[in-house]
C-alpha positions in Angstrom: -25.3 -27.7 4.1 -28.4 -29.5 4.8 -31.1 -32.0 3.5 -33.5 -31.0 1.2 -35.7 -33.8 3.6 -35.3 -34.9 6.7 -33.1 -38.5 6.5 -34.8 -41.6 8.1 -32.3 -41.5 10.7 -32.9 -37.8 11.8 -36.4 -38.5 12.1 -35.3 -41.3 14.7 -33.6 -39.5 16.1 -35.8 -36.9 16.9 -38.1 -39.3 18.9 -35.5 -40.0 21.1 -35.6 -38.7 24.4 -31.8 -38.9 24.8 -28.3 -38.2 22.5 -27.2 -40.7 20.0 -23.0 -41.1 20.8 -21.1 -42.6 17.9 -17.8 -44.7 19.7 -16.4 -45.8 16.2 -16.7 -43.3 12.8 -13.6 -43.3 10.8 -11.6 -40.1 9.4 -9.7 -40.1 6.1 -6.6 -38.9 6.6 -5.5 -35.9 4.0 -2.0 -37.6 3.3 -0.7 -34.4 1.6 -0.6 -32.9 4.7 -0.6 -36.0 7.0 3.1 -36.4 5.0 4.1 -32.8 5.9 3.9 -34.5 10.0 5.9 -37.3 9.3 8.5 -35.6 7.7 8.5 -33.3 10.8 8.5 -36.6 12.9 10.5 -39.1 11.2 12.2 -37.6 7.7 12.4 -39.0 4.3 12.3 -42.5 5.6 8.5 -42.1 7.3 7.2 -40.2 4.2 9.0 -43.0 1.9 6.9 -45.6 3.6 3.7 -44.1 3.2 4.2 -43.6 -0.1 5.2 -46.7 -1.4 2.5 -49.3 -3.0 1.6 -52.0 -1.1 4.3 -55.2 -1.6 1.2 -57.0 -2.8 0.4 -54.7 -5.9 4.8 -55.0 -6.4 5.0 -58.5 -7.9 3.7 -60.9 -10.0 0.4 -63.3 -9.3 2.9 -66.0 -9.6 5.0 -64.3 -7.0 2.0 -63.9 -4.7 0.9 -67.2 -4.6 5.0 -68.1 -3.7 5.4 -66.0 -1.2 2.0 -66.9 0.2 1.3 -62.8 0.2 -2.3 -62.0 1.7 -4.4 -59.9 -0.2 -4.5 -56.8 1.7 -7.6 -54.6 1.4 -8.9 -53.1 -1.6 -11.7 -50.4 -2.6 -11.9 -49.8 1.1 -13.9 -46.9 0.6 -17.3 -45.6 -0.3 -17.3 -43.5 -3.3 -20.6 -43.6 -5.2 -22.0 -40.7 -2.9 -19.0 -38.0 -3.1 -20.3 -36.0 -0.4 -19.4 -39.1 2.3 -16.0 -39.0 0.8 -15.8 -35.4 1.8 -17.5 -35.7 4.7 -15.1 -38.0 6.0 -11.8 -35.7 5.3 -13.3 -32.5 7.0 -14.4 -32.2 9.9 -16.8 -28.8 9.9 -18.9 -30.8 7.0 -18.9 -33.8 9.0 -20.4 -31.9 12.1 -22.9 -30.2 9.9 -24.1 -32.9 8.5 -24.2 -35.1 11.7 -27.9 -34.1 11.8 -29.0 -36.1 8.8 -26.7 -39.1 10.2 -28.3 -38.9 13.7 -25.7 -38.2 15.6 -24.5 -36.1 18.3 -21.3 -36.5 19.0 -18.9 -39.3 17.6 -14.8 -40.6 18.3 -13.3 -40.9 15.7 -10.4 -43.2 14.3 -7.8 -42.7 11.6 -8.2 -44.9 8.7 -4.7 -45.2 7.0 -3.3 -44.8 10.2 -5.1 -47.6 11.5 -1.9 -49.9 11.3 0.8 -47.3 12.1 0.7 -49.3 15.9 1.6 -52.5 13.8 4.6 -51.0 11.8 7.8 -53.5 12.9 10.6 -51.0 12.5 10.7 -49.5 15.8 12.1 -45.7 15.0 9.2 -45.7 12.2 6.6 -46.8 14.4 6.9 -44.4 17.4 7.1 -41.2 14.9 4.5 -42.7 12.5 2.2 -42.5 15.9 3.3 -39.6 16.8 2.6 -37.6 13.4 -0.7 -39.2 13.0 -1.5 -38.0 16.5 -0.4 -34.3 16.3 -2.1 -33.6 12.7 -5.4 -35.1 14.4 -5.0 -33.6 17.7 -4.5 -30.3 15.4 -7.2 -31.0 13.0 -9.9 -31.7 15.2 -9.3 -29.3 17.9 -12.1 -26.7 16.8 -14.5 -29.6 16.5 -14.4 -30.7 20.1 -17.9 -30.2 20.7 -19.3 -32.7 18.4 -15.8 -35.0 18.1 -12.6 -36.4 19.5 -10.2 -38.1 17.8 -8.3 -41.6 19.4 -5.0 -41.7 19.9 -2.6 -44.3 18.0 -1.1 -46.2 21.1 2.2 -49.1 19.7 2.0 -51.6 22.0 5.4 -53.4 21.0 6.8 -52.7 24.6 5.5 -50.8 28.2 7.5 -47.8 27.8 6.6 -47.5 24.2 3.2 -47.4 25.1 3.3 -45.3 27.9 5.6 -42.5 26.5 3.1 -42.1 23.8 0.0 -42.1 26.4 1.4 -39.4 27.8 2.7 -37.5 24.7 -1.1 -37.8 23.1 -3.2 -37.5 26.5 -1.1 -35.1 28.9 0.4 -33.0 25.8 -1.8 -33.1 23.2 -5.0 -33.5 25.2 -6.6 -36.4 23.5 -9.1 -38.3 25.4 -9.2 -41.5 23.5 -7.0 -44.5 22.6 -6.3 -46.7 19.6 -3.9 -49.2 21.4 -2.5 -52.2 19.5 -4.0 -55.3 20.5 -1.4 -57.2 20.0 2.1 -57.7 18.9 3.9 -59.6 16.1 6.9 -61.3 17.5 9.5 -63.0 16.2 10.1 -66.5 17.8 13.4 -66.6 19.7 13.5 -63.3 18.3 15.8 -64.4 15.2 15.1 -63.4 11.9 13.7 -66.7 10.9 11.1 -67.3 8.2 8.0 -69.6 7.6 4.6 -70.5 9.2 6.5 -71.0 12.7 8.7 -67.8 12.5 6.4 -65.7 14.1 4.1 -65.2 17.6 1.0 -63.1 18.4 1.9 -61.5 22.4 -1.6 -61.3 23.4 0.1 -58.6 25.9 -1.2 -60.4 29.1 -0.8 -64.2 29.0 2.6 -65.8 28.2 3.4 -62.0 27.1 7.3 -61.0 26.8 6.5 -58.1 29.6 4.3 -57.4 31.9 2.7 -54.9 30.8 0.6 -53.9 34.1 2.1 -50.5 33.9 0.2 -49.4 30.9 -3.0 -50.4 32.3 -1.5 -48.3 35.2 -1.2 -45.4 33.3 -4.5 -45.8 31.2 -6.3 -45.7 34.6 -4.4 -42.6 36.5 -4.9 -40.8 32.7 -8.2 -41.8 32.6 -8.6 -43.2 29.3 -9.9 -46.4 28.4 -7.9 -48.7 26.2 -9.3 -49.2 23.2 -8.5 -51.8 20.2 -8.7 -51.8 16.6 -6.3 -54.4 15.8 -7.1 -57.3 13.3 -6.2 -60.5 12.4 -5.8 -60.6 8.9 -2.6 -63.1 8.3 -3.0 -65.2 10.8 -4.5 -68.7 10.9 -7.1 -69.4 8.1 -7.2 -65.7 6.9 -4.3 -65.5 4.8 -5.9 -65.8 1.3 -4.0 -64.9 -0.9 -6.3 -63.3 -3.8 -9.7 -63.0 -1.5 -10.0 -59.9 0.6 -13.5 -61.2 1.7 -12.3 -64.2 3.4 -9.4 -62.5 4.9 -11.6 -59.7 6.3 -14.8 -61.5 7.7 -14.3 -62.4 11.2 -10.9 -61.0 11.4 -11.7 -57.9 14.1 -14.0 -60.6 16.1 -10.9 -63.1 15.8 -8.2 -60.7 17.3 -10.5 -59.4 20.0 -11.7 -62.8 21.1 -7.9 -63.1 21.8 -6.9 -60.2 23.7 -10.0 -60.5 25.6 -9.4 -64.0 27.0 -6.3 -62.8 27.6 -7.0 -59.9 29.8 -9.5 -61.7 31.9 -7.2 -65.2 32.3 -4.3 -63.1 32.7 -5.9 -61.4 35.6 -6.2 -57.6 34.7 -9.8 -57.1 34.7 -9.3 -58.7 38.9 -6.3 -56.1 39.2 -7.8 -53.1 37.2 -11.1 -53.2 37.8 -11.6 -49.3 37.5 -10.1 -49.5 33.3 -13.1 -50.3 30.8 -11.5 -52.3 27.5 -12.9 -51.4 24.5 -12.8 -53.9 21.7 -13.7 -52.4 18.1 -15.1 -53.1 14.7 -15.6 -57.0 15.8 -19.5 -57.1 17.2 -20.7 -58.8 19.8 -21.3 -62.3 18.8 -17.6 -63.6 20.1 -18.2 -62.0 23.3 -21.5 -63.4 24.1 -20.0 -66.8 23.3 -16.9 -66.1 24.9 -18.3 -64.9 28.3 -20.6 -68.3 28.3 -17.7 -70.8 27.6 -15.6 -68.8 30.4 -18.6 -69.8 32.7 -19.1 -73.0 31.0 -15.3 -74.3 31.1 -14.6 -72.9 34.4 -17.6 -75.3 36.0 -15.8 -78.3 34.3 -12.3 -77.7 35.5 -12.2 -75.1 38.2 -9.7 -75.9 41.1 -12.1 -78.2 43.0 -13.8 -80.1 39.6 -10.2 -80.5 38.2 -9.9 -83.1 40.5 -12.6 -85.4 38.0 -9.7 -85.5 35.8 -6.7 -86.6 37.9 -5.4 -89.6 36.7 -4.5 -90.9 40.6 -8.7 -91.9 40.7 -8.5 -94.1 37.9 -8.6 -98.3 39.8 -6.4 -99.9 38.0 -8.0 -102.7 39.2 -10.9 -102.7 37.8 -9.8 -101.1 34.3 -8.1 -104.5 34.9 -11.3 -106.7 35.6 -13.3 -105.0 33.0 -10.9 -105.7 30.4 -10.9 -109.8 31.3 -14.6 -109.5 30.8 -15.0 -107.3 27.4 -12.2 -106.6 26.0 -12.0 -107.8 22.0 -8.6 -110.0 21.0 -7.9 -106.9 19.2 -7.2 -105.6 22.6 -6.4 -108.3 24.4 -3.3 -109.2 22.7 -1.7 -105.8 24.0 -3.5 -106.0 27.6 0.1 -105.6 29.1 0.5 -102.0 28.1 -3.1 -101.1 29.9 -1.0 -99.2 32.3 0.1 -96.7 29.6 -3.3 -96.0 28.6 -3.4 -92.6 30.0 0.0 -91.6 28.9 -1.1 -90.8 25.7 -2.5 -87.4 27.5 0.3 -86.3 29.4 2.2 -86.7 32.5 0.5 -88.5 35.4 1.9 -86.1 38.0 1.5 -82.4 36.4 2.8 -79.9 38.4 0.1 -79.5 41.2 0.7 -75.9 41.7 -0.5 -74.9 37.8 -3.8 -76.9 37.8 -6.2 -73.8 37.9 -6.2 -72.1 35.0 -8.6 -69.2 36.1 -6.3 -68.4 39.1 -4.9 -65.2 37.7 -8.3 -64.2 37.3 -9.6 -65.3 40.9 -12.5 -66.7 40.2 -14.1 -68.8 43.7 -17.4 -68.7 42.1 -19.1 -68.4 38.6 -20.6 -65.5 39.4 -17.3 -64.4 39.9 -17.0 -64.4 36.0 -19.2 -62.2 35.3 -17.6 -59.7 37.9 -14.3 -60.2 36.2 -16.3 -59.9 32.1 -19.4 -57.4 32.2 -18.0 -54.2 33.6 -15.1 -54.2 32.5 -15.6 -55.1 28.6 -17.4 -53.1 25.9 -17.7 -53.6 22.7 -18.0 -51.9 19.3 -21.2 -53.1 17.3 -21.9 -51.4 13.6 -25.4 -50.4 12.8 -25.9 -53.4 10.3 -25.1 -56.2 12.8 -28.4 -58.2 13.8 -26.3 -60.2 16.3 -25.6 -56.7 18.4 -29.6 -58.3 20.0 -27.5 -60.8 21.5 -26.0 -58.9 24.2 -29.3 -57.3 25.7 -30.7 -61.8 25.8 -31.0 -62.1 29.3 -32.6 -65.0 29.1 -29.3 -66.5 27.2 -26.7 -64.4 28.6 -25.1 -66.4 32.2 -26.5 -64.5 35.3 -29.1 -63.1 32.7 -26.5 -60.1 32.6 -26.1 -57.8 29.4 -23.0 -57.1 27.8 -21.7 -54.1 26.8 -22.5 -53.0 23.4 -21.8 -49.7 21.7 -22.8 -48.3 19.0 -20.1 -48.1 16.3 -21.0 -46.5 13.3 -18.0 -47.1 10.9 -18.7 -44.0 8.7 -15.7 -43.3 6.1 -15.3 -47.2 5.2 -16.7 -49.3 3.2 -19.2 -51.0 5.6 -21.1 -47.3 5.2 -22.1 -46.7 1.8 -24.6 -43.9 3.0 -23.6 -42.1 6.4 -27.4 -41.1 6.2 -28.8 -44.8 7.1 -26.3 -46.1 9.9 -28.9 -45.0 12.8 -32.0 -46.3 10.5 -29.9 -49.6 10.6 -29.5 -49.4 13.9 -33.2 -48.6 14.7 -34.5 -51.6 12.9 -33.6 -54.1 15.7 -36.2 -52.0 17.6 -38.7 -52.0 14.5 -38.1 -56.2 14.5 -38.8 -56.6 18.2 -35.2 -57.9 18.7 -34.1 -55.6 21.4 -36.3 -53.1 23.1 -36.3 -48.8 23.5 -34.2 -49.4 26.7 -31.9 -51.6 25.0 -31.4 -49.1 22.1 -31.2 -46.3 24.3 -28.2 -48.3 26.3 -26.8 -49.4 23.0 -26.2 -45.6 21.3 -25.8 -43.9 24.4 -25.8 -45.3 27.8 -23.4 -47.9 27.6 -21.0 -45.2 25.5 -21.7 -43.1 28.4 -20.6 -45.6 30.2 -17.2 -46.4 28.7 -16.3 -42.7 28.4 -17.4 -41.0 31.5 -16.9 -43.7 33.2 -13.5 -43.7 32.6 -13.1 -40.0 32.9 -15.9 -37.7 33.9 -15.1 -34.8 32.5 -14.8 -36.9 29.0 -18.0 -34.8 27.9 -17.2 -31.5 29.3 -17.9 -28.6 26.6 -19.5 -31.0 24.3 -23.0 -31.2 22.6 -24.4 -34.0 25.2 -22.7 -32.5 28.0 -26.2 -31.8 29.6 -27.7 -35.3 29.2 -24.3 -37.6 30.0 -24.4 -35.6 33.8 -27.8 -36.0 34.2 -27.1 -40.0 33.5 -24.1 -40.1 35.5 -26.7 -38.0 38.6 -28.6 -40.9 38.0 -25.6 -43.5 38.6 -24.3 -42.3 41.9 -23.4 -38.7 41.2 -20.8 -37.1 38.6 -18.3 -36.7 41.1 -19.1 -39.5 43.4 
């Protein structure tokens, strides 16, 4: 099936003088089928649970607004053009229409399995992933040319995550991930309720494990991590009627917080070889987060911390300066000046925990952006005009540019026509907010990057296999 005309975004893309790789499209899952798998994997009980209506939809709006229940989403998918519905549930359309969308090879990522990595119950959770990964690994095996599908990764503990990594990657063959990016915990672990009942494991600082071995594992598998967790229900996102106001920010918010994580815990300093991949969220947290890092770390690294020590403050002349200005409002308690710092915590902090960026290793700022740019990417959709922020040198610390790929989110609601996702994208060209170069790193070099970079046979046997080893000639050789 093809165009009658030639879509704005095949027409851009045939003026490109290199492939346009998609890191984010979404698949619909065919549950009629997907619910044959999870019989196979997990019974009645895994098919019961992906029947059942959302809780939300169970109970009264009175009960809702008791329970504090947050909207979940709704409508999350486009229907007004029947052929994107389609498109998005089989795979040989999608490939033959990936002409008219521009594209040349996407990874894809389930879209009711998107939370089966969240699920608490842990026997439900491991053969939830497990089915979703065998009916795509079998779905999209004759397609491997033009798409791969990621593979649902739990997170909830190492060995979880690692039996599944190799399960998905050394059985199955898939070459992507869709890790958790975090993990709802209970606090003491006891079945408590409330606003303080539960605990987001960022799965690197303050986690319950160590969880070291799964980057391991991610690097001698050579797959990069990848994340597509959000953050809907935590904070201020737990409307409990408004999908909107749950859903905007909510990717940005949970990858802001695994990111931080994985740089202050120090994995980007002990992996430097694994590329994180943060999805769905843009770029805008990142930019801001890489200059605060640089920012904050210039106030209170280990050697500026000492501005802060309450040892330098003279006592003495707080003292003096109080006889001479001080109001009576003040005056009349002047003998408790000597608590005035108090207030902040102790006055001798264990001396040992003063640096907070010594997991990461940082001795210089520039140190930063060793431990930030290379090893961070991050999933942009078509529609974003703050995706020019990463290529602003000028703004950026060290003028560097952060990774951005190109995500095009086709299959959910962000994509009402899969035909105008790389016309989007093309526009901050057109505007003079990014360059050609830019574009060209933004749709395919920096996915180049994050996959073959990570494994370089990733493209082998694929439609872009010609022009991903000519770029990876270009950056030191294909096989080093």
């Amino acid at each position: 099936m093809s165009a009658v005309t030639k879509s704005d975004s095949q027409r851009i893309h045939e003026g490109l003088d290199h492939p346009v790789v998609d890191a984010d499209g979404h698949v619909l899952e065919y549950m009629p089928v997907v619910l044959d798998y999870l019989d196979r994997f997990g019974g009645p009980k895994a098919v019961d649970h992906f029947t059942k209506v959302a809780a939300w939809y169970r109970v009264t709006p009175e009960e809702r607004l008791a329970k504090r229940m947050v909207r979940p989403p709704w409508w999350p998918l486009p229907t007004l053009h029947s052929i994107d519905h389609a498109t998005s549930v089989l795979p040989a359309l999608l490939e033959e229409r990936m002409g008219e969308m521009g594209l040349d090879f996407t990874v894809l990522y389930p879209s009711v399995g998107l939370a089966v990595t969240h699920i608490e119950d842990p026997e439900l959770r491991r053969a939830a992933c497990r089915a979703f990964n065998t009916f795509q690994a079998d779905l999209f095996a004759p397609h491997k040319a033009h798409m791969t599908p990621a593979a649902a990764i739990p997170m909830h503990t190492p060995e979880e995550a690692i039996a599944e990594l190799d399960y998905a990657v050394g059985e199955l063959g898939m070459k992507t991930t869709m890790m958790a990016g975090h993990v709802r915990r209970r606090v003491g672990g006891a079945e408590r309720s409330g606003p303080h009942a539960m605990w987001i494991d960022n799965l690197a600082v303050d986690s319950l494990y160590d969880y070291d071995p799964v980057w391991a594992r991610c690097r001698d598998l050579r797959v990069a991590p990848a994340f597509h967790s959000g953050s809907m229900g935590w904070g201020s996102r737990v409307s409990v009627n408004n999908y909107m106001y749950n859903h905007i920010g909510h990717f940005a918010a949970a990858s802001e917080a695994l990111c931080k994580a994985l740089f202050f815990g120090g994995v980007t300093k002990r992996f430097p070889q694994v590329r994180f991949m943060f999805l769905e969220a843009g770029v805008g947290w990142a930019v801001n987060l890489f200059a605060d890092l640089v920012g904050h770390w210039e106030k209170r690294n280990s050697k500026a911390i000492v501005n802060y020590d309450p040892a330098n403050l003279d006592q003495i002349l707080v003292a003096e300066l109080f006889d001479r200005y001080a109001p009576p409002m003040l005056e009349k308690r002047r003998d408790k000046l000597g608590d005035m710092m108090r207030v902040f915590g102790p006055e001798q902090p264990d001396r040992s925990r003063l640096d907070d960026f010594v997991a990461a290793d940082i001795s210089e700022a520039s140190d930063i952006a060793e431990r930030f740019v290379p090893s961070f990417f991050f999933g942009c959709e078509a529609d974003d005009r703050i995706n020019a922020w990463a290529f602003n040198t000028k703004v950026n610390p060290f003028g560097a540019k952060l990774n951005a790929v190109f995500s095009s989110d086709i299959g959910h609601w962000d994509v009402p026509d899969m035909r105008e996702v790389l016309e989007e994208a093309w526009e901050l060209v057109e505007h003079h907010m990014i360059s050609e170069g830019d574009f060209k790193d933004f749709v395919f070099t920096n996915p180049v990057n994050l996959l073959a970079g990570t494994n370089p046979n990733f493209f082998d046997g694929t439609s872009v296999q010609d022009a991903v080893d000519a770029t990876l000639t270009s950056n030191q050789g294909r096989r080093g």
